[in-house]
N, C-alpha and C positions, 0 to 999 in steps of 0.2 A: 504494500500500500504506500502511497506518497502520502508520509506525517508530517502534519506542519508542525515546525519546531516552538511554533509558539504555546501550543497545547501542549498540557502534562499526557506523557503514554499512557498512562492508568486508563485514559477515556477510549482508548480503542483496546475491545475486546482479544482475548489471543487469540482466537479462532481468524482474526484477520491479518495474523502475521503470512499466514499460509498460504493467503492469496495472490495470482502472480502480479507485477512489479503495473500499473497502472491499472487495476479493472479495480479501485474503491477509491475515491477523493475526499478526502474530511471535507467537512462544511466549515469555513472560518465564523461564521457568528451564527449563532443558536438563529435556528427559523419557529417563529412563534407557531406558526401552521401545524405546527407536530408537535409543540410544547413539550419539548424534550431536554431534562435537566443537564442529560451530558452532551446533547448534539448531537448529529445525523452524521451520515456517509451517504456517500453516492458508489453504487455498487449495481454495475452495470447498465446506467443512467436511471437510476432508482432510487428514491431517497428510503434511507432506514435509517430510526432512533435508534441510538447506542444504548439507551435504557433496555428495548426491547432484547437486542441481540445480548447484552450482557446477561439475561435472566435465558434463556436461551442454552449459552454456553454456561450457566448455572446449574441447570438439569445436566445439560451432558458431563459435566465436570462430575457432583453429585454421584450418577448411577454411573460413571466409567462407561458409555457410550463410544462407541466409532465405529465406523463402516462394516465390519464384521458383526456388528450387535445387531444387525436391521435384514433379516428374511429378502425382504422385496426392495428396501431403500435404492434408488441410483438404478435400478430396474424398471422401477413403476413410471417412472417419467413426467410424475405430478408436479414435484419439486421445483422449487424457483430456479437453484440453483446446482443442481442435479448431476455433478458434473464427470459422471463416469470414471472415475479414479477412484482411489483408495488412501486421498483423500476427504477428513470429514467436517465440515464448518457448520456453524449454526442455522443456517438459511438451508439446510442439506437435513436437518432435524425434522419429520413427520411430515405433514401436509399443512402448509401455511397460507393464510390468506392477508394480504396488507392492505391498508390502505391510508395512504398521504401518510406516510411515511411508518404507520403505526401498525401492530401485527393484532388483527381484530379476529381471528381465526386462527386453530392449532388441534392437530387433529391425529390422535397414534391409530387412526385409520386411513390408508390408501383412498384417496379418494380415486371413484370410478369404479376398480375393483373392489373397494371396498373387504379388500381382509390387511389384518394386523400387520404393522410391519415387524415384530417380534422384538422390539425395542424390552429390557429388563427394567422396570424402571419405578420403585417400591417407593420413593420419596420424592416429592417435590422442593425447592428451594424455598425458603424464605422469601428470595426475591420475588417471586409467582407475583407478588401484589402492586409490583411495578409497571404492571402488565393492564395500565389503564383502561387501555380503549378495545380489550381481550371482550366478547362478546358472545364466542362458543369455544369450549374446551372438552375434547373429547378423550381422555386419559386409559379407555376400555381394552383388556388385556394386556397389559402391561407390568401385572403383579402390585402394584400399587396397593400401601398396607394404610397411609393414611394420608388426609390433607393437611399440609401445614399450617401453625395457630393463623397465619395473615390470613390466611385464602378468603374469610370473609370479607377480605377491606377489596378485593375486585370490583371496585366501582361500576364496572359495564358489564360484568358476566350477565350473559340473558340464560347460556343452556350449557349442562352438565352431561356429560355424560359420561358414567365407570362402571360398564356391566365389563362381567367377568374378571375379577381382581381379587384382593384378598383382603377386602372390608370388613371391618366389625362392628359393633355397638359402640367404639373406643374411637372409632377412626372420624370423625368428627368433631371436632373445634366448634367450642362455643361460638368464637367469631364466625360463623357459617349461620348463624340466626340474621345476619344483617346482610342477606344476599336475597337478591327479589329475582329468582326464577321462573322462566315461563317452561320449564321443562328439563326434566331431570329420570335420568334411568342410570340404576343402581343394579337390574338384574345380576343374577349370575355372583355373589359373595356372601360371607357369614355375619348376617346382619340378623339379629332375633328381636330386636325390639325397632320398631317402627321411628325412624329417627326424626330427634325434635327441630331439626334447620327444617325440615319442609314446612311445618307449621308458617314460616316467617314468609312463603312465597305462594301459598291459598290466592289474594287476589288476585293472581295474576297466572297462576298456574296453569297450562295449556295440557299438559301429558308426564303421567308418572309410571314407571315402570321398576317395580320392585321384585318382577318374575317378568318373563316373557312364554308366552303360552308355546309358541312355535318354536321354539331352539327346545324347551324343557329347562330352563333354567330359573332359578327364584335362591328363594334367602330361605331362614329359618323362623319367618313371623307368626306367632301365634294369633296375636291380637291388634286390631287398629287400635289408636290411643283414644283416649276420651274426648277428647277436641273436635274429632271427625263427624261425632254428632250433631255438634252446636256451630261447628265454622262453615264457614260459605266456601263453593268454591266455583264462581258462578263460571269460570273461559274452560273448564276442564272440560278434555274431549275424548282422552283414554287413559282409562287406568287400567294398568294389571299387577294384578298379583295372583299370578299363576305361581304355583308349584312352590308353595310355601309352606308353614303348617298350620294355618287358621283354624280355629277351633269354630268361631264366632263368629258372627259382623255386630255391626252396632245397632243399637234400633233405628236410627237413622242415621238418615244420610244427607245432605246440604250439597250434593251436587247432581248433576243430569250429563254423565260424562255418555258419550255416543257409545264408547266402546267401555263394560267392564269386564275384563278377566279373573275370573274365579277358578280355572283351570286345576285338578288336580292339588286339591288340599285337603285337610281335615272337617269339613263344615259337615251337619250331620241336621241342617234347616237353611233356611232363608226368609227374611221378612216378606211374608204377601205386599205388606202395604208400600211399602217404599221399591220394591224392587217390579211389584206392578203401574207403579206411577210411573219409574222411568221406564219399562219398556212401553207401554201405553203413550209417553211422551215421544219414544223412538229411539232408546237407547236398546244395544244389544248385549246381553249380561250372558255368558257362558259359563258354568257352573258342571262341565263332565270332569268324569274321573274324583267327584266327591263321594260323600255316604249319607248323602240324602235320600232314603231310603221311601219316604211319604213325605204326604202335604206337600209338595212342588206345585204352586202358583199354575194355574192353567192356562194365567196368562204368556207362558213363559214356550217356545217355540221347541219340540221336542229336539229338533236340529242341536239347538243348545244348550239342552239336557245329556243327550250322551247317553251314556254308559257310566253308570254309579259301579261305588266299588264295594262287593260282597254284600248286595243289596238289587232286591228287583227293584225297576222304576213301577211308579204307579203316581200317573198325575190325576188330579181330583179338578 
């Protein structure tokens, strides 16, 4: 890279030593348009905040990443900066999306083909909350045990998503109640009690998935929490929690999601009243592979009843 000598090195990340002799240009004075505390680079006529890429080469530093740690990396050909060698710099890290200068998009899925690039990668940085104008974070299969205490100060995260990982009831930070979610899936890890940051993202919640019916994957929940009765949750439009261990549901419910999945858990009833309102309203509620054995709502489309387990169906 060409360093101006008037800036301290500490502001360009190392991941950009390794790039060859003219393809980054520092920016000499901070451009407001990016509000970037350490400055930009120009990297391949493209502006990038050094905040961003610093957090960036954070993770990979962190989990010990490089070109060998990634299945399909430098293959998939999503990557900005993709650059067929061996080789590995931060713009080369998952699937990114920028814009004006700031990384609003990050994704440990291939976009298109859409599988894992087999990144290891159990801890996030500290830094993650530097990550202003970050907007979707998609962290799924990656072995990830927990989020770090910032992760809540993400000022723009709109969607989460960490199915298949190594979550538990532990792996959430208090700081994660002051995130306002329109969508979050957790499928696919060891989560038994129903975590309390979703509470914090109700108004605006669009889709929760705490199981996925179609892979077979879910947590270990027995019960939704007390709150689910009494809170609104008026934008939801799918929930699942398939393949969990639900004992229960609540007596009610305070939303009318299109789609709920009850797939394969321990429920042994379901409320007439509430669960014939929403499908009456046009919601479609899937409940096979339970032990509901009797009393199954009439109103309920046998399609989506299924096959109970060690129990004949008989709808009334």
């Amino acid at each position: 890279c060409v360093i101006d000598p008037d800036l301290s090195y500490e502001y360009y990340p190392d991941c950009l030593q390794n790039i060859n002799e003219g393809d980054c240009i520092p920016i000499e004075e901070e451009n407001d348009l990016f509000n970037c505390e350490l400055g930009d680079v120009i990297i391949n006529n493209e502006y990038y905040c050094l905040d961003d890429l610093n957090v960036l080469d954070d993770i990979i530093d962190l989990n010990g990443i490089s070109t060998s740690s990634s299945n399909i990396d430098d293959q998939d050909g999503d990557g900005l900066n993709d650059n067929q060698d061996d080789r590995f710099t931060a713009l080369e890290l998952g699937h990114q999306v920028w814009e004006n200068g700031r990384l609003v998009s990050l994704s440990f899925m291939a976009s298109g083909i859409y599988e894992s690039y087999g990144y290891h990668i159990p801890y996030l940085p500290e830094s993650i909350s530097d990550l202003v104008f970050l907007n979707y974070l998609n962290v799924s299969e990656t072995g990830l045990v927990s989020f770090p205490d910032s992760f809540g100060n993400l000022p723009s995260l709109d969607a989460l998503d960490a199915w298949r990982n190594e979550l538990n009831d532990n792996s959430f930070p208090n700081s994660m109640n002051n995130l306002s979610l329109t969508g979050i899936s957790l499928d696919g890890n060891y989560i038994q009690t129903f975590p309390n940051f979703i509470q914090y993202s109700t108004p605006q919640l669009s889709y929760l998935y705490l199981g996925y019916g179609f892979w077979g994957t879910g947590n270990q929940i027995e019960y939704l929490p007390d709150w689910w009765s009494y809170t609104e949750i008026p934008f939801l439009q799918l929930l699942d929690l398939s393949n969990n261990n639900l004992i229960e549901l609540p007596e009610d419910i305070n939303a009318y999601p299109f789609e709920l999945m009850l797939w394969n858990n321990h429920l042994t009833n379901i409320n007439a009243d509430w669960s014939c309102d929403l499908i009456n309203s046009g919601s479609q509620i899937y409940i096979q592979d339970n032990f509901i054995c009797e009393n199954i709502p009439s109103c309920f489309n046998q399609e989506y009843v299924g096959n109970q387990k060690g129990c004949d169906i008989s709808i009334n």
